[in-house]
C-alpha positions as CSV (number, residue, x, y, z in Angstrom):
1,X,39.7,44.1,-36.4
2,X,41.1,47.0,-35.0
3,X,38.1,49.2,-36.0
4,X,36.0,46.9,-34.2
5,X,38.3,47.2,-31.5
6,X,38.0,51.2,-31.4
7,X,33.6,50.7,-31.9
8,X,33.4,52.4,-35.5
9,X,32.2,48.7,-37.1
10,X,30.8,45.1,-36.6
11,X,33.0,42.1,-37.2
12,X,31.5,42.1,-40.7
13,X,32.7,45.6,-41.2
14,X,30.0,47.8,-41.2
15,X,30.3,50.9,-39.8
16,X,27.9,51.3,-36.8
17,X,28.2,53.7,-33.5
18,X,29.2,51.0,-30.9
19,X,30.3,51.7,-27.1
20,X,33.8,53.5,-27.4
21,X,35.0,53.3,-23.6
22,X,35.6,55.7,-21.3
23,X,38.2,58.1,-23.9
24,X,39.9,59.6,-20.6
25,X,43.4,59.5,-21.6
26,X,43.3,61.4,-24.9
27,X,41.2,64.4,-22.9
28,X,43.5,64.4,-20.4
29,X,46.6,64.9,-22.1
30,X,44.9,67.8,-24.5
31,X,43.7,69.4,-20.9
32,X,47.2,69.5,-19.5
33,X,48.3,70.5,-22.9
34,X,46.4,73.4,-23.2
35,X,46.4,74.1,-19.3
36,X,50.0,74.5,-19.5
37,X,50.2,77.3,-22.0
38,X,50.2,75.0,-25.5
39,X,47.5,74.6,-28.6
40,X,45.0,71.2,-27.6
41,X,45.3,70.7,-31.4
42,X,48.9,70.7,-31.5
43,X,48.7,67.5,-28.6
44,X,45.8,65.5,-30.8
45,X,48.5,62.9,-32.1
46,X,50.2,61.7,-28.7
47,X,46.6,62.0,-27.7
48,X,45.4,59.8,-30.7
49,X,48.5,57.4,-29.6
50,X,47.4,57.0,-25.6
51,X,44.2,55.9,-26.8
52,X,45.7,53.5,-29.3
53,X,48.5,52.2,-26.7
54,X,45.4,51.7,-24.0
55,X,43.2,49.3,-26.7
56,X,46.3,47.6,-27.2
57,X,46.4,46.6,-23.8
58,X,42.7,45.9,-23.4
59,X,42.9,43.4,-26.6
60,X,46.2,41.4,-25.1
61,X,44.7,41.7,-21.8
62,X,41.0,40.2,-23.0
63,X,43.4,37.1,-24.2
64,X,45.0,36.5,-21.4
65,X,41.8,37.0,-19.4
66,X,39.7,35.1,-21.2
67,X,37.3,38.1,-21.0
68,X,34.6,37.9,-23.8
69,X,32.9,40.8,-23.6
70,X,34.0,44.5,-23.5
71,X,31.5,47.2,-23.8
72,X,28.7,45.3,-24.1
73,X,29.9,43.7,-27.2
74,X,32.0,40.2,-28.0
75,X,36.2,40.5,-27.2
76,X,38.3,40.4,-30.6
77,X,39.8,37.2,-29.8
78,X,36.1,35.8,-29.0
79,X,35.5,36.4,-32.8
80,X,38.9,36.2,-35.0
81,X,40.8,34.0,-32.0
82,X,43.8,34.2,-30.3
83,X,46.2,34.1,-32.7
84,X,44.7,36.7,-34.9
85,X,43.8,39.1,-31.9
86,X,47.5,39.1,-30.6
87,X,48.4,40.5,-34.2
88,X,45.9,43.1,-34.3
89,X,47.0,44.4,-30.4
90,X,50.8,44.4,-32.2
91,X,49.8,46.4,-34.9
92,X,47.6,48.8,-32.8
93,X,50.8,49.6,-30.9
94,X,53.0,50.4,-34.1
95,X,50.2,52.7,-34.8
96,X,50.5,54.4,-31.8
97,X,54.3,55.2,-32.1
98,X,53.3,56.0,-35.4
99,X,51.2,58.7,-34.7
100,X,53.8,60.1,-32.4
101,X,55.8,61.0,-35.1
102,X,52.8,63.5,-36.7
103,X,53.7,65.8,-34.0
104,X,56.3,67.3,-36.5
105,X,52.9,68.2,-38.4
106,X,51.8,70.7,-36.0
107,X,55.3,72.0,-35.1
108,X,57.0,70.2,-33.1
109,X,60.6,69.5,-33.3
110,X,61.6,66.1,-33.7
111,X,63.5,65.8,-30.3
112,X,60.0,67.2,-28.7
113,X,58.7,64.1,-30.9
114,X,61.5,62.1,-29.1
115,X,60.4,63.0,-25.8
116,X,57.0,62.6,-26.0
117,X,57.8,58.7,-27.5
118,X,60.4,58.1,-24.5
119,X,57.7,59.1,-21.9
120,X,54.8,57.1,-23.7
121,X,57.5,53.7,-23.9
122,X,58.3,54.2,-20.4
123,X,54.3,53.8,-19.2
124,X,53.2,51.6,-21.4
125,X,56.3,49.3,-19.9
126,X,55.0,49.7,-16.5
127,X,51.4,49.3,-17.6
128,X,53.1,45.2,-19.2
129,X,54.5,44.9,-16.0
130,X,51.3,46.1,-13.9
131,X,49.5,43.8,-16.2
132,X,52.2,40.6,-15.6
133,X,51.9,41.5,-11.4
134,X,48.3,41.3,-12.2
135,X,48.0,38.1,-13.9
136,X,50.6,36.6,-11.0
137,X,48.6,37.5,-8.4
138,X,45.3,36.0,-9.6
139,X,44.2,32.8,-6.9
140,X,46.9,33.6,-4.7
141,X,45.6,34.8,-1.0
142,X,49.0,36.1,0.0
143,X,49.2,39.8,-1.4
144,X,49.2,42.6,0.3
145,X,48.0,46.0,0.3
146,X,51.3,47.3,-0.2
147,X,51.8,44.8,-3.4
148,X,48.6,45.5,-4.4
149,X,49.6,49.4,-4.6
150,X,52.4,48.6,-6.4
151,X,50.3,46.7,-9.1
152,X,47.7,49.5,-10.0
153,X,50.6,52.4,-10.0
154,X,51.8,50.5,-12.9
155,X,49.0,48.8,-14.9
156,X,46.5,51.5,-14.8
157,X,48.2,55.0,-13.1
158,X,51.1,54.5,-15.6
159,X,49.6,55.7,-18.4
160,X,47.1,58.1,-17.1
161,X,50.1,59.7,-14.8
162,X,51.6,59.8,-18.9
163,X,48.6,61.6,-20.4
164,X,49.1,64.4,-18.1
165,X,52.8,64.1,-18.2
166,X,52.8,64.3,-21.9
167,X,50.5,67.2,-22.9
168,X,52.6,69.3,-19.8
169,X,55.3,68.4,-22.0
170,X,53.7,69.9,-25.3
171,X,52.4,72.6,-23.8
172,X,55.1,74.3,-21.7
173,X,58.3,71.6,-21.9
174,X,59.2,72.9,-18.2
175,X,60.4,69.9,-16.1
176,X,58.9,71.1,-13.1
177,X,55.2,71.5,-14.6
178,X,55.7,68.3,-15.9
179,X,56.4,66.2,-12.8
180,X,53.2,68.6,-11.0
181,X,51.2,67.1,-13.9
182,X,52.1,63.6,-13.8
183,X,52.1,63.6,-9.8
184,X,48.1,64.9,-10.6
185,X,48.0,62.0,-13.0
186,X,49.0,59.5,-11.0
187,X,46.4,60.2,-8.0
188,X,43.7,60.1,-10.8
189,X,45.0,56.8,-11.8
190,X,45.3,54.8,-8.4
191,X,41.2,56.7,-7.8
192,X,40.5,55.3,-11.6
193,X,42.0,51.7,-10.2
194,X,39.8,52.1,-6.8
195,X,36.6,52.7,-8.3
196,X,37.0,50.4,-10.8
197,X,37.5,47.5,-8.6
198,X,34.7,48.6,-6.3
199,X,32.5,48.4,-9.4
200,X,33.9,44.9,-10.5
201,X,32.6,43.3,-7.3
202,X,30.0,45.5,-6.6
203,X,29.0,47.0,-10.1
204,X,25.5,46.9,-11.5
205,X,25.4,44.0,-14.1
206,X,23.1,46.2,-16.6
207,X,25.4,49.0,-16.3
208,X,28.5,47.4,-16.4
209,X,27.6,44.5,-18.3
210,X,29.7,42.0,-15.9
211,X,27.9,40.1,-13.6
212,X,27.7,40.8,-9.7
213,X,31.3,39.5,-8.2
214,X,32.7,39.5,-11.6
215,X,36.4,40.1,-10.3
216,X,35.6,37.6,-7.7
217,X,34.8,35.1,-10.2
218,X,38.0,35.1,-11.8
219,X,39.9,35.0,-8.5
220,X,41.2,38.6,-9.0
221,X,43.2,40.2,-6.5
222,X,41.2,43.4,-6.2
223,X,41.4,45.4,-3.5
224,X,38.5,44.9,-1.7
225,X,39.7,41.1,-1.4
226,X,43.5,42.1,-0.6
227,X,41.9,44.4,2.1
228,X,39.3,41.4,3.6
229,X,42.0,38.8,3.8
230,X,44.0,41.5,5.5
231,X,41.2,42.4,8.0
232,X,38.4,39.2,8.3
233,X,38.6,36.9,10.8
234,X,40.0,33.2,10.5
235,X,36.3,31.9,9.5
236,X,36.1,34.6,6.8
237,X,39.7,34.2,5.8
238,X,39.6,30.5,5.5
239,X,36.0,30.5,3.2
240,X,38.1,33.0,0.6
241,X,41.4,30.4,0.9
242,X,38.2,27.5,0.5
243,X,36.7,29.5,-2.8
244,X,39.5,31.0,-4.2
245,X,41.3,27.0,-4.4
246,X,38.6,25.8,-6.4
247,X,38.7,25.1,-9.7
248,X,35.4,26.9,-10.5
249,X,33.5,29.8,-8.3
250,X,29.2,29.5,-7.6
251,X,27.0,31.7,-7.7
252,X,26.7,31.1,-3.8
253,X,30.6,31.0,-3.4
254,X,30.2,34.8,-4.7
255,X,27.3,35.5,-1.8
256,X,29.2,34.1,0.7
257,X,32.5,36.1,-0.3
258,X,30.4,39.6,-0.4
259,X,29.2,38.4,3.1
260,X,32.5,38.3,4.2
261,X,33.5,41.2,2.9
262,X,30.7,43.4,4.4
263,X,31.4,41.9,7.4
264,X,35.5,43.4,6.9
265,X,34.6,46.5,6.0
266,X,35.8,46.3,2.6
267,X,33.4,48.9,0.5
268,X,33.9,51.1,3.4
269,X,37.5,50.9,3.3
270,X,37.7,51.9,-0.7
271,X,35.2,54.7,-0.3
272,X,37.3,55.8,2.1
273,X,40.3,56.0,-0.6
274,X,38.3,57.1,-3.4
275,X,38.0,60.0,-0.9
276,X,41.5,60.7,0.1
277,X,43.1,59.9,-3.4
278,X,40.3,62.5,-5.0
279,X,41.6,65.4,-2.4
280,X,45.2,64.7,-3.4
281,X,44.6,65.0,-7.3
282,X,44.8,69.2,-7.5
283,X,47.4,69.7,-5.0
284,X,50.4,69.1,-7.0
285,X,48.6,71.9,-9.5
286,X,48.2,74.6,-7.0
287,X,51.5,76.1,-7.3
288,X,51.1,76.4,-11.0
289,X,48.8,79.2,-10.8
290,X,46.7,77.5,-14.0
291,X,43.3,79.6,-14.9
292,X,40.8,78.6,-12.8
293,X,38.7,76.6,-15.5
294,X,41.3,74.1,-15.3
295,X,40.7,73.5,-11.7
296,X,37.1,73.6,-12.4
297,X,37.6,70.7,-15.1
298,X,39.6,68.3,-12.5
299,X,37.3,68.9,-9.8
300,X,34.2,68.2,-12.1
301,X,36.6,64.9,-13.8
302,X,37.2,63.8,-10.0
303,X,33.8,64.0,-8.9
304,X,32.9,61.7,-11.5
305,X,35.6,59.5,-11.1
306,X,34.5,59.0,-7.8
307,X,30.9,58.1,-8.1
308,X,31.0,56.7,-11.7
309,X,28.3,53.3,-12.4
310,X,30.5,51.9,-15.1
């Protein structure tokens, strides 16, 4: 199960080359590793450990979504069910802290190990707790922006702030490089969050392999619907209060909530972020001094973060 999770095999076992996801945590902690004065090989197993710690999430999250597809291919719990898929997301983060402890294979003290665990428990509690905020706020038409911030800092800046935070930590164990690297993660997170969203309402289905609207679908409190209730008029903010108090959403509810929306401003509005958050994610760096390949490799990463399909 969990190497179905990870894309190296089919539910029957056989090993295949399946969609894998994004793998931007484990890069980004070996970058900031290596940017910072340390050995990328020497971060591989807290890299190795992000990764597990983020399919974890996606596998408890696909339950309690009822999501049953991921990368183009049928959700765990679609396949073994709930009861089994809860198991394998617990035992895919005991591997994680497991592979912390390798550290000691390539060096590292034990209290680096220690450190590197205590800031890798300390995201992955925020990312529950973005999760739970996330799951609370689905139907309701009373978040804010400001709530809605506070949601995405956690579930998904959390642990990209920590892949940053953690291979500064390997690579130069200064305090202040640290907090400069997990300041850089955290703007790469809440632009990760943006574009994300933007591509769950407006994504293209054969590229993301969610239909048009799929957030909207599931009554989702993204932001381009916490900015249009924020910003429509009473017609458009009464049709969203009309469709998102339904037990079920249409294929024309969708239309007619995209119509709203255009009519708010609400792509325009999260381009508009994608562009400030994507200035702000070197700045915390520039003090450092880091080679200038290291800036190159964030400005290219941003740049794609920005425009990316899927």
């Amino acid at each position: 199960m969990l190497r179905y999770t990870m894309g190296w095999c089919d539910a029957q076992g056989r090993e295949v080359s399946a969609p894998v996801g994004k793998l931007l945590r484990p890069p980004l902690c070996l970058f900031a590793c290596e940017a910072t004065g340390g050995r990328a090989a020497s971060a591989v197993p807290a890299a190795v450990a992000l990764e597990l710690i983020h399919n974890f999430s996606l596998i408890h999250d696909e339950i309690q979504d009822r999501d049953e597809v991921r990368r183009h291919r049928p959700t765990l719990w679609t396949i073994w069910g709930d009861a089994k898929a809860l198991a394998a997301g617990n035992v895919m983060r005991v591997v994680a802290d497991l592979s912390i402890w390798d550290l000691s294979k390539h060096g590292h003290s034990h209290a680096s190990a220690l450190e590197v665990a205590a800031l890798l428990t300390a995201a992955h509690m925020d990312m529950i707790e973005g999760q739970y905020m996330d799951i609370e706020f689905e139907g309701r038409l009373d978040v804010g922006l400001d709530d809605y911030f506070e949601m995405i800092s956690r579930k998904t800046a959390a642990l990209i702030r920590c892949s940053m935070s953690i291979g500064a930590a390997i690579g130069s164990g200064d305090a202040a490089i640290v907090d400069a690297f997990a300041n850089c993660g955290r703007s790469l997170g809440l632009l990760f969050q943006i574009r994300d969203d933007m591509l769950g309402v407006w994504g293209k289905e054969e590229i993301t392999g969610k239909p048009v609207g799929a957030d909207i679908r599931r009554k989702k409190n993204s932001l381009p619907v916490v900015y249009t209730m924020s910003e429509a008029g009473s017609g458009g903010r009464g049709l969203l209060h009309e469709v998102y108090g339904q037990p079920g959403v249409t294929d024309d509810d969708v239309m007619a909530v995209l119509d709203v929306m255009e009519a708010a401003g609400a792509r325009r509005y999260c381009e508009s972020l994608t562009t400030e958050y994507s200035g702000q994610v070197l700045e915390p760096l520039r003090p450092l001094d880091l080679a200038p390949s290291a800036y190159d490799g964030l400005e290219e990463l941003t740049r794609f973060l920005v425009a990316r399909e899927h």
